[in-house]
N, C-alpha and C positions, 0 to 999 in steps of 0.2 A: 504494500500500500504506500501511495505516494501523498505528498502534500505540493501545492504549489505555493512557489513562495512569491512575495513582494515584487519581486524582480524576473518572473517568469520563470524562473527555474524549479525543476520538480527536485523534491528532496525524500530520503524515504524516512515514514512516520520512526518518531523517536517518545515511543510513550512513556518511558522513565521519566524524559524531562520534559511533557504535557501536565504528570502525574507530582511530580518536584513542582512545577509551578501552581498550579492548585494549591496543593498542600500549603505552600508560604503564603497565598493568599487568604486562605481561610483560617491562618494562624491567631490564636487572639476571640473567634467565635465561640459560640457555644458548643457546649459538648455532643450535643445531637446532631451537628454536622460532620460527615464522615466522609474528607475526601476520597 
């Protein structure tokens, strides 16, 4: 599975770090949210 990026170029999906940035996002929320 591919992603296209900004710049037209496809990149292949990297969900550690879709999953990494989630996670820091949601840092700080309540505990019922479960990246």
């Amino acid at each position: 599975m591919f992603v296209l990026k900004r710049d037209s170029k496809k990149e292949p999906v990297m969900f550690d770090k879709i999953t990494a940035r989630v996670r820091n996002m949601c840092y700080g929320l309540s505990s019922h949210v479960d990246p």
